[in-house]
C-alpha positions in Angstrom: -63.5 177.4 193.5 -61.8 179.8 191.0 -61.2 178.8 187.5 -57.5 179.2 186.4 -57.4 180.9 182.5 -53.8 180.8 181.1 -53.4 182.8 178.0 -50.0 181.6 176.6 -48.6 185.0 174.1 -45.9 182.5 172.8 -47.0 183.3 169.2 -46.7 186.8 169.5 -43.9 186.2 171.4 -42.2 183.9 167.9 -43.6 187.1 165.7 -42.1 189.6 167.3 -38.6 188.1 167.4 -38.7 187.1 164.1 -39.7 190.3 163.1 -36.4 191.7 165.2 -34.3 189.6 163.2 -35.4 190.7 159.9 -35.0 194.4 161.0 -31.4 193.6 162.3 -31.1 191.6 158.9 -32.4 194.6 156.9 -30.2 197.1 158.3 -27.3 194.9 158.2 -28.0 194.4 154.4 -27.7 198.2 154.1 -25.0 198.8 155.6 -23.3 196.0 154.5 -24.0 198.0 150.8 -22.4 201.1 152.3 -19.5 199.2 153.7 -19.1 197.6 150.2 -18.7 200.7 148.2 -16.6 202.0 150.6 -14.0 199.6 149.7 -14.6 198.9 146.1 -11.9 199.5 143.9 -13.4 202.0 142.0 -15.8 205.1 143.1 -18.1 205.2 140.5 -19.1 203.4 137.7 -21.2 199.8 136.6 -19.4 198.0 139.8 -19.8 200.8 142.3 -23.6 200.9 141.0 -24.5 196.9 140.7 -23.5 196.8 144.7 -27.5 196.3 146.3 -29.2 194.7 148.9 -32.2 192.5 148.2 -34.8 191.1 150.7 -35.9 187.4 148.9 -38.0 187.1 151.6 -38.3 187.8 155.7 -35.4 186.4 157.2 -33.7 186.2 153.5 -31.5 189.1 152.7 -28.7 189.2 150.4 -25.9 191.6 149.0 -25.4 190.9 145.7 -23.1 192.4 142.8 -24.2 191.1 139.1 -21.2 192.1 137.2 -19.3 189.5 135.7 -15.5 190.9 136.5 -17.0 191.4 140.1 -15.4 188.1 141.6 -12.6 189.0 139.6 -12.1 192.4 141.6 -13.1 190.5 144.6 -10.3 188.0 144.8 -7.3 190.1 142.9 -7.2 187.1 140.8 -8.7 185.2 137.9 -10.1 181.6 138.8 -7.5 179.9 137.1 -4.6 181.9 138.6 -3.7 183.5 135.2 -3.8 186.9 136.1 -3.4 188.9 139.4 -3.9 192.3 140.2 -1.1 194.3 141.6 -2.2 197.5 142.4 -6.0 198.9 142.8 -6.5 202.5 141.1 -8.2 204.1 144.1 -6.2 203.8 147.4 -7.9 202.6 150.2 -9.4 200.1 148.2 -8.6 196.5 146.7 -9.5 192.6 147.0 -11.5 190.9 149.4 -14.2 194.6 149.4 -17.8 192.5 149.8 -15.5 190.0 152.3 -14.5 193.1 154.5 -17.6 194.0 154.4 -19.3 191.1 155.8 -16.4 190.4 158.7 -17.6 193.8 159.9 -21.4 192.9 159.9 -20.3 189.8 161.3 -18.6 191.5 164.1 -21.2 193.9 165.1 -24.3 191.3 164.5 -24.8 191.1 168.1 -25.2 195.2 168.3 -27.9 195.0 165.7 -30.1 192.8 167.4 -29.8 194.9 170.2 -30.7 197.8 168.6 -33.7 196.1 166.6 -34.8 194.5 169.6 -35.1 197.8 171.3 -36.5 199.1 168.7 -39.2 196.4 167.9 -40.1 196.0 171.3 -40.3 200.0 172.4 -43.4 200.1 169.5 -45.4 198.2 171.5 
C-alpha cells in the first residue's frame, strides 16, 4: 500500500496574507497623507509639511501630524470651547482634514485589499 504525504502550506499561507495587509496598510497610509494635505487648511507651511505616514511596525501604520495647533485646526475649536474658527483661509479646506481623510480610506479599504492581494499573490 501507498503512503499518504500531506504537506499543509498554511504558514505560507498566514505570511502571505499578512504581508497583503501590510501592503494594503502601506498604501492606505500614503494616500491617506495625500488625502490629508489635500484638505489642510493651509497649502504650505510647518502643518502642510508635519503631515507623514509612519510604519511602527508590519501591520502598524500611522498618520501622524506633530504640531501642537494641529488638533486645533482639526476640530475648528479649542479644547475648552473658547475659541472657534469661522472661516479657513484656503477654500476647499477646513475642520475635520485628517477625519476626511480617514472616512475615505475607510470607504475604499475593501479595494485595497483587493488590489494588494492581486498584487502579492501575482509575484508568486
Amino acid at each position: 500500500m501507498g503512503k499518504v504525504v500531506f504537506n499543509s502550506k498554511i504558514k505560507r499561507f498566514i505570511e502571505k496574507n499578512r504581508e497583503v495587509l501590510d501592503f494594503a496598510l502601506e498604501r492606505m497610509g500614503k494616500d491617506g497623507v495625500n488625502l490629508t494635505r489635500m484638505r489642510i487648511p493651509y497649502k504650505e507651511g510647518d502643518l502642510y509639511d508635519a503631515v507623514e505616514w509612519v510604519k511602527l511596525e508590519v501591520l502598524n501604520h500611522i498618520i501622524r501630524i506633530e504640531k501642537e495647533y494641529a488638533g486645533y485646526q482639526e476640530f475648528g475649536r479649542r479644547k475648552d470651547g473658547s475659541k472657534v474658527v469661522i472661516n479657513y483661509s484656503t477654500p476647499n479646506t477646513g475642520s475635520n482634514f485628517l477625519r476626511g481623510a480617514g472616512e475615505i480610506l475607510k470607504r475604499d479599504a475593501l479595494n485595497y485589499l483587493k488590489q494588494a492581494a492581486q498584487s502579492v499573490y501575482n509575484r508568486l
